[in-house]
N, C-alpha and C positions, 0 to 999 in steps of 0.2 A: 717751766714746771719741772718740778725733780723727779725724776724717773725711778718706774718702781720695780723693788727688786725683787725676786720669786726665787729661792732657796729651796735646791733639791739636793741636798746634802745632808748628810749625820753631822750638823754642827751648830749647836746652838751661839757658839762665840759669833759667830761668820754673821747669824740673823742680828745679835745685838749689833755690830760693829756696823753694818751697816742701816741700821735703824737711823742712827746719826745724820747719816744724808737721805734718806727717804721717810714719810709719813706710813705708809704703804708697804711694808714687807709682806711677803709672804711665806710661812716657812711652813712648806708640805709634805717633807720627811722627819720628827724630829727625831735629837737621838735616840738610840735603842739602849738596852740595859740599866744601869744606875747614872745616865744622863752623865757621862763623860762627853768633852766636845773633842773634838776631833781637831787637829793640829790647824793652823792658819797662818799664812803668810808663808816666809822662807820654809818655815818647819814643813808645812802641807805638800809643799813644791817638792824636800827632797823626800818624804816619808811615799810619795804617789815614784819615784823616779827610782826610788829605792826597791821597791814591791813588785813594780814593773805589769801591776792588775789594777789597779784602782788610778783611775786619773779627773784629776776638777777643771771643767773648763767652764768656760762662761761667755754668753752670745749677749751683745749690747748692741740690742732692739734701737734703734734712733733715727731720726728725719734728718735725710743733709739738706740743706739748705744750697744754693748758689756759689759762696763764698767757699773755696777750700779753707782760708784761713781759719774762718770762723768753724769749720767743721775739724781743722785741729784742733782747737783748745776742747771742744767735747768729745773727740776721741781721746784723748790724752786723761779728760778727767775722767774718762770709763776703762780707761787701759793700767790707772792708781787705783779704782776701787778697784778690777778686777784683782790685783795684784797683794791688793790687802785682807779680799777674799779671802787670800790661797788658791789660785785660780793659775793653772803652768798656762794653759792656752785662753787668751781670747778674740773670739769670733766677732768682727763687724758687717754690715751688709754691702753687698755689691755696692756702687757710685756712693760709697760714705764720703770718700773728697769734695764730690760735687753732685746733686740730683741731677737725672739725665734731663731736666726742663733745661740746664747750663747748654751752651756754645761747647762741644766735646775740645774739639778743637782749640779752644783757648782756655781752657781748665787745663789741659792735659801737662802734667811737670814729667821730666824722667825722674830713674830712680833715686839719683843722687841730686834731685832737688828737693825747697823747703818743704814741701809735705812730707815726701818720703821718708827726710831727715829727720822731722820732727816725730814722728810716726813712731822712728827706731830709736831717737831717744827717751819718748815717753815708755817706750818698751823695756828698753836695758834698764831704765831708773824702777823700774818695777818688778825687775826678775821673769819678765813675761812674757811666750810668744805668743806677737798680734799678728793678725789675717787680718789686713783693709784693703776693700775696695775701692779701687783708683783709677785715674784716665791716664795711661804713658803715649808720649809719640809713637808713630806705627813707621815713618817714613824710611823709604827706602827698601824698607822689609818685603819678603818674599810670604805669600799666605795660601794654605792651603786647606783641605780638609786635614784630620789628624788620620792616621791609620791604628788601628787596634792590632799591632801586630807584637807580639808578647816580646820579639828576639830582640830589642832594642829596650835596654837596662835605665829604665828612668826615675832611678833611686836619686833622692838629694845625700851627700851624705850629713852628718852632722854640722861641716865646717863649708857645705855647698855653696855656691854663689848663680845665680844668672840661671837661667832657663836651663833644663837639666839634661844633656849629653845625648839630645833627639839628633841619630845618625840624618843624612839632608834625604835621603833613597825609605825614608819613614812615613813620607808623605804618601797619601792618598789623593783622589781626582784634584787636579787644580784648579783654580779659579783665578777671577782676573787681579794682577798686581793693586797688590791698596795703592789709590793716590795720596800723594802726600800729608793731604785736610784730614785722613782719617785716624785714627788711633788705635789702641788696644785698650782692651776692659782687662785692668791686670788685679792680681788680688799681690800685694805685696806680706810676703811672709818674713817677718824678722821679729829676731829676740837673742835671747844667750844659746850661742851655740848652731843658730841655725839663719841663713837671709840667703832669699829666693823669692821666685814669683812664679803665679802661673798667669798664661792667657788666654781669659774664655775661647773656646773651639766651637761652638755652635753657637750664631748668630740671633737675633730676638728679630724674625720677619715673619710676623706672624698678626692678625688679629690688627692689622691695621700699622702698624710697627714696621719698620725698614731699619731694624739699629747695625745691620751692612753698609747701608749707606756713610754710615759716621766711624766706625769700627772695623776694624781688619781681622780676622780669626786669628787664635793663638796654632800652634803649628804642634803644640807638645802636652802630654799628660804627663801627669806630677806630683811624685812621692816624698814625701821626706824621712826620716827615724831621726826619732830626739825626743828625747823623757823615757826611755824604753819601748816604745810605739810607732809605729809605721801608720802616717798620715798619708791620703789622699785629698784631692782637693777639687772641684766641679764650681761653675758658677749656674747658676739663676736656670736660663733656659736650657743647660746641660743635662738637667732633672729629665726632661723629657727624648732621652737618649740612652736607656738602658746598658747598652754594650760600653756605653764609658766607666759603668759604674762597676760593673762584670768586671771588666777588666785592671781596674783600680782592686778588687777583690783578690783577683787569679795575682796584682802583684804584690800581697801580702798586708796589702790598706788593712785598719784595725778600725781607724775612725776616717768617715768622708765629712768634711768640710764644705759646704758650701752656702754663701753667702749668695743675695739675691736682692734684686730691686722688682717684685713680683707687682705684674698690672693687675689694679682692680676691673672686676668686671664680673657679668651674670658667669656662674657656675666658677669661678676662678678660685675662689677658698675653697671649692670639693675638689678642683684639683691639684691645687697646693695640699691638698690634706694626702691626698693617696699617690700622689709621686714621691713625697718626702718618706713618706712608708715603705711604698715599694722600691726604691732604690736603695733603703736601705736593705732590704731582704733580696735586692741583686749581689751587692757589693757581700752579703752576710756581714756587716760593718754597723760601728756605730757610724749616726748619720746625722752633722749638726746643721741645721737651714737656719740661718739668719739674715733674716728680711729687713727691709725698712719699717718705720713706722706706719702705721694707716696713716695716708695723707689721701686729702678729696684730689677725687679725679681729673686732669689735664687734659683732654682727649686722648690718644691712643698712647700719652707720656707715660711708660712703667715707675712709679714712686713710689709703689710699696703697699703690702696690705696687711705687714705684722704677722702674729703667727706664728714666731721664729720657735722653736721646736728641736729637742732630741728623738730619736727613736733608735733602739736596740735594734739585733741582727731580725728578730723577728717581727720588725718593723711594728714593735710594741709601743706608741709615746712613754718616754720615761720622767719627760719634763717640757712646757709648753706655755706660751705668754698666749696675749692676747691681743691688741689691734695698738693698745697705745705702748708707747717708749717704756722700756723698761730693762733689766738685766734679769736673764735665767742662768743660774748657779749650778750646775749638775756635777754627782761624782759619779762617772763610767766606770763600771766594772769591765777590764777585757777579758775576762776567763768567758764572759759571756761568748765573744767572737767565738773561742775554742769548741766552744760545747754545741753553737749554732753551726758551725762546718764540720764539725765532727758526726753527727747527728742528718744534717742534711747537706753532701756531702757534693752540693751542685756544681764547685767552683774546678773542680776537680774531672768533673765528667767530658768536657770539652763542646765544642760546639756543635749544633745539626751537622754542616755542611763535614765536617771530621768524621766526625760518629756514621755517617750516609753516605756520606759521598755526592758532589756534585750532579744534580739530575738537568737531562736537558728541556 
């Protein structure tokens, strides 16, 4: 089934042009004034890079299936309409390589194999940086909790590569050496200008869930600048960890990225609704959650429950799907970040234990 696409942008070309591949558009901003569209494609890319305040991205809502392969040819074909958009970033969901119902284990490629590779050249052929979530080997690696300590500078820069210049004395309490069998939940970033990755920090053991057991923590938080924006990035269960999101804020994040394989279950969309919100009104950040599709339930297997969503600093939705596959189109204003930490001016105030002092 062709996936439907939901347009939150001033541009009417962007609704027709994708009409073509979908029955189903939805276009819920149209333009303002005497109905001029608004640039698309290369033009959109540099006129948002050029202004350095308005930026288009785009979250492609979809079900992975088992197969990586097969789950590249439909990232690939969401990573060309994103790009024909006018779309600089787009967002995929956590395990788009592989549904965690897969062997982690034997899904899992490094960077520089066929998924990854294909990943980046669906991206370069499109002008566009893509976020997918992936399984990489974990072996041999050292894993810890992250530590939120601000002195360790974990900027990508534009031309960054590999995990981002987390000093080793950065770590927080340790935990036991991952065995070999287990992996990293990575979200690969690449496109023109920018390739890196982060690795989810907070494990999914919760709710019946052991994804510790298969998974090795990632050791490092992770910023990039590219398009004139400073990106943060969080996976899935990261949501529920506030001081990651804080802290992605206090390092000048604009927009937080995070991609997710969210379990269904009773009360699970009320709290997919108000963590996506309030993290972004942590971070003062735009805030993009892109989930899997609604697929039925596995037992305690997270596959997703749609949903995938913007919301501004004031953890306002700006733009939001709904359970089945689809693409959300949004153009972020960042004057917004400015005027929500300028205004409320939290990120800056520091923390209890600062501000008090230690009590015993």
């Amino acid at each position: 089934m062709l996936p439907r696409y939901v347009v939150m942008a001033d541009n009417k070309e962007v609704t027709e042009l994708l009409e073509a591949r979908s029955s189903a558009v939805v276009e819920t901003n149209p333009p303002r004034g005497g109905g001029e569209s608004a640039p698309r494609g290369d033009d959109a890319r540099s006129s948002a890079a050029e202004s350095g305040e308005r930026l288009r991205i785009a979250l492609a809502q979809l079900s992975a299936g088992l197969d990586p392969a097969e789950n590249l040819t439909a990232i690939a074909e969401q990573i060309a309409a994103a790009g024909e958009a006018g779309a600089a970033l787009v967002v995929f969901p956590e395990a788009a390589m592989a549904c965690f119902a897969a062997t982690l284990a034997e899904v899992a490629q490094p960077l520089d194999g066929p998924f990854a590779s294909g990943v980046r050249a669906a991206a370069a052929a499109a002008g566009v940086i893509a976020v997918v979530g992936m399984f990489t080997p974990a072996s041999g690696s050292e894993t810890a909790d992250v530590s939120l300590d601000r002195s360790a500078e974990m900027v990508a820069p534009a031309s960054g590569t590999g995990v981002l210049g987390a000093p080793e004395d950065e770590l927080g309490e340790a935990v036991a050496p991952a065995p070999d069998s287990r992996v990293h939940n990575t979200l690969l970033i690449t496109g023109p200008g920018i390739e890196t990755h982060y690795d989810k920090v907070h494990l999914y053991d919760a709710y019946g869930s052991q994804e510790s057991a298969t998974v090795a923590p990632g050791k490092s938080l992770v910023t990039i600048d590219v398009l004139g924006t400073r990106i943060g990035f969080a996976t899935c269960y990261d949501l529920r960890f506030p001081d990651q999101f804080t802290e992605l804020g206090r390092r000048g994040a604009q927009l937080v990225v995070v991609p997710a394989s969210w379990a269904d279950g009773p009360g699970k969309f009320e709290q997919w609704d108000v963590l996506t919100r309030a993290r972004a009104m942590d971070s003062q950040a735009f805030l993009a959650a892109c989930d899997q599709a609604w697929t039925p339930p596995q037992g305690a297997i997270a596959l997703g429950i749609g949903h995938s969503r913007v919301a501004n600093p004031y953890g306002k939705l700006v733009g939001a799907l709904d359970g089945d596959a689809g693409m959300l189109i949004v153009d972020i204003d960042l004057t917004t970040v400015d005027e929500a930490r300028r205004q409320l001016p939290i990120l800056s105030s520091g923390s209890l234990t600062s501000a008090h002092g230690d009590s015993d």
